[in-house]
FITORDREN-308746 format. One record per residue (C-alpha): residue number from 0; residue in three letters; x, y, z; chain. Coordinates in Angstrom, 2 decimals, padded with zeros to 5 digits. Layout:
BEGIN
{NUM,ALA,{X,Y,Z},A}
...
***
This chain:
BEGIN
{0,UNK,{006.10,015.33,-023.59},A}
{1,UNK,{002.80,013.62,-022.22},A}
{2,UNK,{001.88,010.39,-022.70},A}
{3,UNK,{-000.94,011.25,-024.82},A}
{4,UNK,{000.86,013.14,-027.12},A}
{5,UNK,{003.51,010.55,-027.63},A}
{6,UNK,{000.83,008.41,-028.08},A}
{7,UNK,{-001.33,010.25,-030.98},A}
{8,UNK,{-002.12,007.95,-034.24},A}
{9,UNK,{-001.25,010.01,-037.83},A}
{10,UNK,{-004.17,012.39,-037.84},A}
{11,UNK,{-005.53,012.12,-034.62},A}
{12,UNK,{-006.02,015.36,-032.34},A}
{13,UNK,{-006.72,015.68,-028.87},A}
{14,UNK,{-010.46,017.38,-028.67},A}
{15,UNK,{-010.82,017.23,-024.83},A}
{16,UNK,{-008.40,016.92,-022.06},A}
{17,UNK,{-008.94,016.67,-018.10},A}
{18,UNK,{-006.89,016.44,-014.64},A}
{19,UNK,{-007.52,015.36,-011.32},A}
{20,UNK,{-009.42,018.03,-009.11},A}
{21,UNK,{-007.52,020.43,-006.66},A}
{22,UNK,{-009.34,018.80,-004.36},A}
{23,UNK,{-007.16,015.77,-004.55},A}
{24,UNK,{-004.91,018.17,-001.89},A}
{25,UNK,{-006.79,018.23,000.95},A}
{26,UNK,{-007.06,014.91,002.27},A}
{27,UNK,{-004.84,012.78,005.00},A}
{28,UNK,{-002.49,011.12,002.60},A}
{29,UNK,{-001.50,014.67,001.15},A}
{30,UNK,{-001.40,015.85,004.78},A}
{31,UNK,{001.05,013.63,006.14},A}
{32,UNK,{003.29,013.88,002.99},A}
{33,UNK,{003.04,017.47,002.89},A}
{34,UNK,{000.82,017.61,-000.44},A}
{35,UNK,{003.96,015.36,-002.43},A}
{36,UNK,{002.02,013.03,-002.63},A}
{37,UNK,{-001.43,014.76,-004.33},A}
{38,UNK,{001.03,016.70,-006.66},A}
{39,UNK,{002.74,013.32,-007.99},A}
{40,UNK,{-000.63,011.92,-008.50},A}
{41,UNK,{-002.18,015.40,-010.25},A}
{42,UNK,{001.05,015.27,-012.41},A}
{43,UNK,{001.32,012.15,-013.35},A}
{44,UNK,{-002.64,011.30,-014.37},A}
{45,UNK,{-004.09,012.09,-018.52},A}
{46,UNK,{-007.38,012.22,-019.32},A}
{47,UNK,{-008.19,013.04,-022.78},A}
{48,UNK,{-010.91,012.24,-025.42},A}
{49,UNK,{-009.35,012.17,-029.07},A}
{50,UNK,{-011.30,012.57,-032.48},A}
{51,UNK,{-011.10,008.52,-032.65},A}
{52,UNK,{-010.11,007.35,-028.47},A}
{53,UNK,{-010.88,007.66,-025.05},A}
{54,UNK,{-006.94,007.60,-023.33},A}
{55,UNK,{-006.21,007.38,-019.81},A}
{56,UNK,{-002.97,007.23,-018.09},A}
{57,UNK,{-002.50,006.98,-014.45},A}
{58,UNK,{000.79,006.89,-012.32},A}
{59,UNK,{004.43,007.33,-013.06},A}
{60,UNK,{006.43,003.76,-011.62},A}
{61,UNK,{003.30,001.74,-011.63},A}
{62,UNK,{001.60,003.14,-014.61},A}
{63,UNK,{-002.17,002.01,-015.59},A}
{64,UNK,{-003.38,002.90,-019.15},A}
{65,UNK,{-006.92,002.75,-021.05},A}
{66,UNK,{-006.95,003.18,-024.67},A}
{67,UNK,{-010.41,002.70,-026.16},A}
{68,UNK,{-011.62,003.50,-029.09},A}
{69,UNK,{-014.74,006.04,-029.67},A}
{70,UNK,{-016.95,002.67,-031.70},A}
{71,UNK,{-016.30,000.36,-028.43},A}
{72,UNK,{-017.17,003.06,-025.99},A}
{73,UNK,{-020.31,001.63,-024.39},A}
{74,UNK,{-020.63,004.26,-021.85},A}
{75,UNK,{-019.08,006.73,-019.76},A}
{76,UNK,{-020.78,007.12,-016.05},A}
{77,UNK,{-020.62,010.27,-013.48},A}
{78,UNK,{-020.66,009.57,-009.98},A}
{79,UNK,{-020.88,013.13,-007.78},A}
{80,UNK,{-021.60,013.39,-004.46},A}
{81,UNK,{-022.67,016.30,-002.50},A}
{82,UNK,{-019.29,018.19,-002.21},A}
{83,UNK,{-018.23,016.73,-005.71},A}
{84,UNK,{-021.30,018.67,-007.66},A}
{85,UNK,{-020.84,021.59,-005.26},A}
{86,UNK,{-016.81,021.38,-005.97},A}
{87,UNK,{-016.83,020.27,-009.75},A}
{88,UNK,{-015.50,016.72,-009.62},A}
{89,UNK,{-016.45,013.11,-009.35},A}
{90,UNK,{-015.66,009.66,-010.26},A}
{91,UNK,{-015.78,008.32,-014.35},A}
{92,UNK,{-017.09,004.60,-015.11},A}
{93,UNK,{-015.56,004.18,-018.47},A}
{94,UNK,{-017.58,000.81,-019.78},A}
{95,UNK,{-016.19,-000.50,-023.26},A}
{96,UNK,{-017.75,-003.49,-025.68},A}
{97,UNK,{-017.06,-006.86,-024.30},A}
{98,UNK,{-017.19,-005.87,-020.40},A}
{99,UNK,{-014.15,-003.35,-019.94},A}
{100,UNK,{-015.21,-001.14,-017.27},A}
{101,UNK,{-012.87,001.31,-015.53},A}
{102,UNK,{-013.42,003.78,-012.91},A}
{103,UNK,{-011.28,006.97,-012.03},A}
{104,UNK,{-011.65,009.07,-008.66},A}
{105,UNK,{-011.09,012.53,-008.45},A}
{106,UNK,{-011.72,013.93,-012.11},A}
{107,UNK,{-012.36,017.34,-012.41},A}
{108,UNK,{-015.23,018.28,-014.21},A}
{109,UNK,{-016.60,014.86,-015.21},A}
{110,UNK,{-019.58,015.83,-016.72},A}
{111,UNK,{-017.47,017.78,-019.54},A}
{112,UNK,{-015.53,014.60,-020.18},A}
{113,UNK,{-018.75,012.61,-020.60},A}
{114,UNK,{-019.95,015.18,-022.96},A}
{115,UNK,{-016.75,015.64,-024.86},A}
{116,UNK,{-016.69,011.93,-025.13},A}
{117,UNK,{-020.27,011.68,-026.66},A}
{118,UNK,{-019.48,014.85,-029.37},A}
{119,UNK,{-017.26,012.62,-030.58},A}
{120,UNK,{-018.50,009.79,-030.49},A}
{121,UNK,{-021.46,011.09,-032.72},A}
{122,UNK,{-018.69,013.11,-034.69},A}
{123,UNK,{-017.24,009.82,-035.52},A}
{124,UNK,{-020.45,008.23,-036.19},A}
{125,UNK,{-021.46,010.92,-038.80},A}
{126,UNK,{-018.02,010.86,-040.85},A}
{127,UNK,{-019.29,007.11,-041.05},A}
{128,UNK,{-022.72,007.80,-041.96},A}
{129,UNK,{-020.93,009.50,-045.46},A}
{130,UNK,{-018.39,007.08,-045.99},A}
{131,UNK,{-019.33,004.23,-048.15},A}
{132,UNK,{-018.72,000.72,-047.10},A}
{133,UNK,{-015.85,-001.16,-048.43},A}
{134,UNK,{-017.49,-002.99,-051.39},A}
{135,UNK,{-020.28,-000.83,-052.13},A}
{136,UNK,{-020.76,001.71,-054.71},A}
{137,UNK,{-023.06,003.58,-052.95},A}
{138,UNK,{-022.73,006.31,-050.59},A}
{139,UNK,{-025.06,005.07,-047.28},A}
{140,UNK,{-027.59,007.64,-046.66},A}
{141,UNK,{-026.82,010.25,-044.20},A}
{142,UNK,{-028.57,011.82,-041.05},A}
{143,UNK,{-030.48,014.50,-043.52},A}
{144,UNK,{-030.70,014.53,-047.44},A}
{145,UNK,{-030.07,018.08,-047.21},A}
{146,UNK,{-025.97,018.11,-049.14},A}
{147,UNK,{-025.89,021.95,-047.65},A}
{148,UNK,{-026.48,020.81,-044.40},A}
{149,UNK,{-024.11,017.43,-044.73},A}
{150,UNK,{-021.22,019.68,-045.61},A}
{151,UNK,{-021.63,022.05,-043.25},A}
{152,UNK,{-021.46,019.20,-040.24},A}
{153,UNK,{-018.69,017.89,-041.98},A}
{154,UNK,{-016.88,021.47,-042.28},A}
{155,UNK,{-017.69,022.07,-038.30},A}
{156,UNK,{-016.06,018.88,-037.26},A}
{157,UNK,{-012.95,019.52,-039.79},A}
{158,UNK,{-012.70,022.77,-037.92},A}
{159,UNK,{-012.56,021.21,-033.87},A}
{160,UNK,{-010.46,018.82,-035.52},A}
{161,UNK,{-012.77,015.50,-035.60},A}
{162,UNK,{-011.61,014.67,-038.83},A}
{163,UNK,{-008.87,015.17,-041.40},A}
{164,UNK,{-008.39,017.33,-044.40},A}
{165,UNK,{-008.70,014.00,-046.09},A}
{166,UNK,{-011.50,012.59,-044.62},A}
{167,UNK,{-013.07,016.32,-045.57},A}
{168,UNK,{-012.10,016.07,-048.56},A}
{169,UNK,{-013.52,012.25,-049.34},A}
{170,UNK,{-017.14,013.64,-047.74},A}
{171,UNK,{-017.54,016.62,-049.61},A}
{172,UNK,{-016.71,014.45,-052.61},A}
{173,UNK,{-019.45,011.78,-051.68},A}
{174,UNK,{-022.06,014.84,-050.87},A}
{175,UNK,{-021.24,016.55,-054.50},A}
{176,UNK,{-021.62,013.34,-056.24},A}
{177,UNK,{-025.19,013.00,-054.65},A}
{178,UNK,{-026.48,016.39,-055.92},A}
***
């Protein structure tokens, strides 16, 4: 079992997941250890973007980790080259709240990550949008006053799995009351 499924919280779902590029094989170190080493490194490296984290696990003895959740993602940056846009892979600057920043070489298709990470990100900032605050009796206003249209985003990101059958369930309740 992979790290990042060990690792799920109760109703959290993978929505994105990514690898190290092929390319990884074709350099000296692979060469002179007859590709074991690019294979270790492929199989032993998870990227994946969750409806609520951003996890990243690197290595198999020495292992380095990055679990950050979607609110404290301050931005994800894409560094190609030349041969990475021409190949499909590049290098991911993963900058959190309070001055994390992590970059990871090698990443295939980087610019899907970045993207996966920001549907969520604004998934997870609509679901709060319709929640109420803690204290308040009022639902906060959403994105549109349009309930049709607030249900159906909610629906859409109940089916890619961006939020629960509860958390459904508690925003179509919210959007009915309003009506």
């Amino acid at each position: 079992m992979s790290y990042v499924a060990e690792n799920l919280l109760s109703g959290e779902k993978v929505t994105y997941e990514a690898h190290l590029h092929w390319g990884l094989f074709f350099n000296w170190r692979s060469l002179v250890t007859l590709t074991l080493w690019a294979w270790v490194r492929r199989a032993t490296s998870e990227f994946a973007v969750t409806n609520r984290r951003v996890v990243v696990k690197i290595g198999l003895i020495q292992r380095q980790t990055l679990e950050l959740n979607l609110q404290k993602v301050e931005s994800i940056g894409v560094d190609q080259g030349f041969w990475g846009r021409l190949f499909g892979f590049g290098s991911l600057e993963v900058v959190g709240t309070g001055g994390t920043k992590e970059i990871f070489h090698d990443i295939a298709q980087p610019l899907a990550f970045r993207h996966a990470v920001q549907e969520a990100t604004a998934a997870m900032g609509e679901v709060h949008a319709a929640a109420p605050t803690l204290g308040s009796a009022q639902p906060q206003p959403a994105a549109t006053d349009d309930p049709v249209v607030r249900l159906e985003k909610a629906r859409v990101m109940l089916e890619k799995g961006l939020i629960t059958p509860d958390e459904f369930a508690q925003v179509r309740a919210r959007i009915l009351e309003t009506m």
